[in-house]
C-alpha beads as a LAMMPS data file, in Angstrom:
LAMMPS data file: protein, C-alpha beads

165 atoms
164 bonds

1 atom types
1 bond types

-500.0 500.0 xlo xhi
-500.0 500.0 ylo yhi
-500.0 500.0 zlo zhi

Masses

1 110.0

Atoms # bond

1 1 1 266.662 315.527 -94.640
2 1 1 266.161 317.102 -91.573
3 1 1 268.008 320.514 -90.684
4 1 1 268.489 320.239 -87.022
5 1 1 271.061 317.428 -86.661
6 1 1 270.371 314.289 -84.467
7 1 1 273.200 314.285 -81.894
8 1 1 274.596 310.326 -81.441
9 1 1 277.006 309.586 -78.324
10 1 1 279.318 306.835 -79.393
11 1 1 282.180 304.748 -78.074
12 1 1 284.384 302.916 -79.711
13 1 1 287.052 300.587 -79.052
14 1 1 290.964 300.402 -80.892
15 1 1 291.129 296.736 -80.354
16 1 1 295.230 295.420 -80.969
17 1 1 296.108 291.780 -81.007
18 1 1 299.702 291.016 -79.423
19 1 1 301.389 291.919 -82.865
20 1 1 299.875 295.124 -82.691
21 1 1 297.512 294.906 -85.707
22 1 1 293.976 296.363 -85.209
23 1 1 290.316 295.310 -86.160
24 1 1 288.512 297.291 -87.950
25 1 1 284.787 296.509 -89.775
26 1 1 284.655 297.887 -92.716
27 1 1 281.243 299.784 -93.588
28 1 1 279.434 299.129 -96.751
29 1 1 276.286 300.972 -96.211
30 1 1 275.597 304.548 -97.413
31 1 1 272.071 304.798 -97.095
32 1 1 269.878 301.904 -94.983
33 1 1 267.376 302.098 -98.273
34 1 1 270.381 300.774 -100.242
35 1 1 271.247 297.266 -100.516
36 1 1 275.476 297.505 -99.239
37 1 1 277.428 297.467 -101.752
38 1 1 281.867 297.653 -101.465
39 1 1 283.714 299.019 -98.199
40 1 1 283.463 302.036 -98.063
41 1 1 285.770 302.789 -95.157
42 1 1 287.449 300.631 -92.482
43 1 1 286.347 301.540 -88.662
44 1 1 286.707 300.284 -85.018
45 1 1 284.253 298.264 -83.788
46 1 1 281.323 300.390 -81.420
47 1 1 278.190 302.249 -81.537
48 1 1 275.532 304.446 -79.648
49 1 1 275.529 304.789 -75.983
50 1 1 272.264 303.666 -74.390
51 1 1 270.172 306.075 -72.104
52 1 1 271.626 305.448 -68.329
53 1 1 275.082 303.483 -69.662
54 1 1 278.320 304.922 -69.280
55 1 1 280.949 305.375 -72.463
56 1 1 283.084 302.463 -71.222
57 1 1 279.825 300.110 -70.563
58 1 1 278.685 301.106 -74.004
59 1 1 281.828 300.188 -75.186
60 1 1 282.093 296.520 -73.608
61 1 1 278.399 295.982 -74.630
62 1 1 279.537 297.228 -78.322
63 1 1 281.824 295.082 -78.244
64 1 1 280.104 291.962 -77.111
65 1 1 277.456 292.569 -79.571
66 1 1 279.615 293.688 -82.760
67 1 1 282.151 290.984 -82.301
68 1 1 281.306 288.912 -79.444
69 1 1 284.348 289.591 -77.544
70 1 1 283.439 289.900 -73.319
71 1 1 285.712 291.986 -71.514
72 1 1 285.557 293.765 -68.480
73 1 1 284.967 297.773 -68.730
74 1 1 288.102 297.971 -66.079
75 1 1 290.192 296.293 -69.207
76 1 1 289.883 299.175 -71.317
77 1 1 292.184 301.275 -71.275
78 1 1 291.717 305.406 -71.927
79 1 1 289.848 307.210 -73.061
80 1 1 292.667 307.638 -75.474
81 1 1 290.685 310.262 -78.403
82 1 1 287.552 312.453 -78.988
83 1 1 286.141 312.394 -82.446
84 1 1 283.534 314.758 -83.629
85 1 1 282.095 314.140 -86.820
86 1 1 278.523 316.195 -88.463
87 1 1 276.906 313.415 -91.183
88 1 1 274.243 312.133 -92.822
89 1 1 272.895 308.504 -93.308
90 1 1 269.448 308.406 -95.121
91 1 1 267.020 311.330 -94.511
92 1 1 268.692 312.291 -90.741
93 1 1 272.267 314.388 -90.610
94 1 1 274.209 313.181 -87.400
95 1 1 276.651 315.268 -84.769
96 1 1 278.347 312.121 -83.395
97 1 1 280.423 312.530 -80.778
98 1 1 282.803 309.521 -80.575
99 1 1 285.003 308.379 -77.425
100 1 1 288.220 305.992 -77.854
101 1 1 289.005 303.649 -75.686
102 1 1 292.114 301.199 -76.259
103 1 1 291.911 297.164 -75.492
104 1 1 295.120 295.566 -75.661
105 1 1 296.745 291.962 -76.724
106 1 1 293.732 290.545 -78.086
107 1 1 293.746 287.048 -79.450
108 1 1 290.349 286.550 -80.817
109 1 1 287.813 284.717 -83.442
110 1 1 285.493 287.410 -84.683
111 1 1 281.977 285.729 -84.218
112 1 1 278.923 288.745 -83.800
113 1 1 277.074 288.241 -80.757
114 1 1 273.845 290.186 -81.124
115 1 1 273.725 292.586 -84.164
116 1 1 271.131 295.181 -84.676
117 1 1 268.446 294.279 -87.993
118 1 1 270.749 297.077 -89.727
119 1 1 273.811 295.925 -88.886
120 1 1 272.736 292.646 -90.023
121 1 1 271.305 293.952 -93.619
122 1 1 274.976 296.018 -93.676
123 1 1 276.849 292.386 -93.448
124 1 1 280.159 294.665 -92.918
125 1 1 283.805 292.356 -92.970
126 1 1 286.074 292.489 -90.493
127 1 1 290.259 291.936 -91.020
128 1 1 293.064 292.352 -88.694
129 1 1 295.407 294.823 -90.181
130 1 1 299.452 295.244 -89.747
131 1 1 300.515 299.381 -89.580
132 1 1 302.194 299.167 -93.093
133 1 1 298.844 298.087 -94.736
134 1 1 296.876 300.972 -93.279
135 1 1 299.357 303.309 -94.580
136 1 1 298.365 302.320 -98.077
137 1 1 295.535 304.252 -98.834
138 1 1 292.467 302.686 -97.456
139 1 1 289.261 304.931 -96.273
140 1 1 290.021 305.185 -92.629
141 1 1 287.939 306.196 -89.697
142 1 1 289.605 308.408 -88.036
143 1 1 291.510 309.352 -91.317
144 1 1 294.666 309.882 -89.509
145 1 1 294.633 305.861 -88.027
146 1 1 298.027 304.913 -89.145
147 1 1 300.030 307.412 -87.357
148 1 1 297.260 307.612 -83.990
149 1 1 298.050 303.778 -83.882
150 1 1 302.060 304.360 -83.756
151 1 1 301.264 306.823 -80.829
152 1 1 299.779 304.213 -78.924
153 1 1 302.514 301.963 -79.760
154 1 1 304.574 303.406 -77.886
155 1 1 302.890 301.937 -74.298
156 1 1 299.827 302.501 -72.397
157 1 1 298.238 305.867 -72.880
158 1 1 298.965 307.898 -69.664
159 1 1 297.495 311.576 -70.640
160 1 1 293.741 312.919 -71.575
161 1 1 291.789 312.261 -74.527
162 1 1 293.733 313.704 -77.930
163 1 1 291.205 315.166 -79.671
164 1 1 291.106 313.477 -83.829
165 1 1 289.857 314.753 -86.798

Bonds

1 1 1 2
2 1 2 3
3 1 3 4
4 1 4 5
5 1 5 6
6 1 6 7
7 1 7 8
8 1 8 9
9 1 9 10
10 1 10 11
11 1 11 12
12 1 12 13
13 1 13 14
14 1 14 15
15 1 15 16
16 1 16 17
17 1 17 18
18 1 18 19
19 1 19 20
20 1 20 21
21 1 21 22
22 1 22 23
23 1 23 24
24 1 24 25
25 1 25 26
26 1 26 27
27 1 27 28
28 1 28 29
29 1 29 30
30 1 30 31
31 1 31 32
32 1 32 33
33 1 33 34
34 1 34 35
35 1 35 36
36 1 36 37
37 1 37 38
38 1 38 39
39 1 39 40
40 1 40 41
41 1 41 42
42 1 42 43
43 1 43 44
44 1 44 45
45 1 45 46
46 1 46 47
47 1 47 48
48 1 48 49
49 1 49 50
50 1 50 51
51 1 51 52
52 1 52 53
53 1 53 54
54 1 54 55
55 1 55 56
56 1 56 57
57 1 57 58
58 1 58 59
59 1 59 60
60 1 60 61
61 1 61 62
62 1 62 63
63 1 63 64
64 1 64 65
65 1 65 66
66 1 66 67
67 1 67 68
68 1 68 69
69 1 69 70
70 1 70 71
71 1 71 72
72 1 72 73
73 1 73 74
74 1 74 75
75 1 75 76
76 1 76 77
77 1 77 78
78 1 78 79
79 1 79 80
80 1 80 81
81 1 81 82
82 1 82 83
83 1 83 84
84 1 84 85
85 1 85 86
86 1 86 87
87 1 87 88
88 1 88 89
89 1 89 90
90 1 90 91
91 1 91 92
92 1 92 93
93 1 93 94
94 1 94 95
95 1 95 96
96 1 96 97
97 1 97 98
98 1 98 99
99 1 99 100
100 1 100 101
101 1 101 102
102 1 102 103
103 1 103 104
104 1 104 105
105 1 105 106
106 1 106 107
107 1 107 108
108 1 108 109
109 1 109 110
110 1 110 111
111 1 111 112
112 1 112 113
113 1 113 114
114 1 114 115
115 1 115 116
116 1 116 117
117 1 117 118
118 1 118 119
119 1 119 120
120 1 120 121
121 1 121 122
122 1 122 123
123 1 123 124
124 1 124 125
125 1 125 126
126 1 126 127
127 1 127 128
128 1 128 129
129 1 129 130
130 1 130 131
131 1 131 132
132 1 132 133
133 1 133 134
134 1 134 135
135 1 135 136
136 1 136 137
137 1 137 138
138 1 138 139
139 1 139 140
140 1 140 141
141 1 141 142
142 1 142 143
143 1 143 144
144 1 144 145
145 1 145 146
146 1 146 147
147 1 147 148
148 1 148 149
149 1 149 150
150 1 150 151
151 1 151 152
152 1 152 153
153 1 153 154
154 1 154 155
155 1 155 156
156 1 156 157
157 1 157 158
158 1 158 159
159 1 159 160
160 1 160 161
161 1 161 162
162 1 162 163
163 1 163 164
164 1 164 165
């Protein structure tokens, strides 16, 4: 492993359907030389920023791509957090600095639209989950999901980006 982190811009989207569950992928691969194996933790759908894009056009193209849902970057709504978190995944440690945005009343069919070869070898699920089932003890990324979620329940986000552990 290298000792110099590789630093990773991401955005990520907190995508709610119009009973206020969220999607979330669950990841099940540790290492890419490792065939996946069970979830081990559930996470909002996005990824790296490309050279030249901005957060919220990474975040629609993420989105397209992940789980071929189109949406204009003027739907999102936010940034709503700011996630830092230090990582490895095979031989390279990570500083990924994640942005949040929000997209609200979603009605969707997850299909992919354009994976990457890795996230095709990860095959990763996806479920729609209610509050009250996040609250019992999955692996969550950000760990404190449950109770970020019921902040944003509350109406459109109207501040600056909460910084999340």
């Amino acid at each position: 492993m290298t000792d110099r982190p590789v630093l990773r811009t991401t955005a990520r989207v907190v995508v709610l359907d119009p009973a206020g569950r969220v999607l979330l992928l669950g990841a099940r691969l540790p290492d890419p030389s490792v065939p996946p194996g069970e979830v081990l933790f559930w996470y909002t759908p996005g990824g790296g920023v490309e050279d030249g894009e901005t957060l919220r056009a990474a975040a629609v193209r993420e989105l397209a791509e992940e789980i071929g849902l189109v949406v204009a970057p003027a739907a999102l709504e936010g940034p709503v957090w700011l996630r830092r978190h230090v990582g490895s995944f095979g031989d390279r440690l990570y500083d990924t600095r994640e942005t949040y945005f929000v997209l609200r009343d979603v009605v969707h069919e997850v299909v992919p639209g354009a994976l990457t070869e890795l996230e095709l070898l990860a095959d990763e699920p996806h479920r729609w989950w209610r509050a009250e089932e996040l609250a019992a003890g999955e692996d969550l990324v950000p760990a404190e999901l449950p109770a970020l979620l019921a902040e944003l329940a509350t109406g459109p986000w109207t501040g600056p980006p909460r910084v999340v552990g």
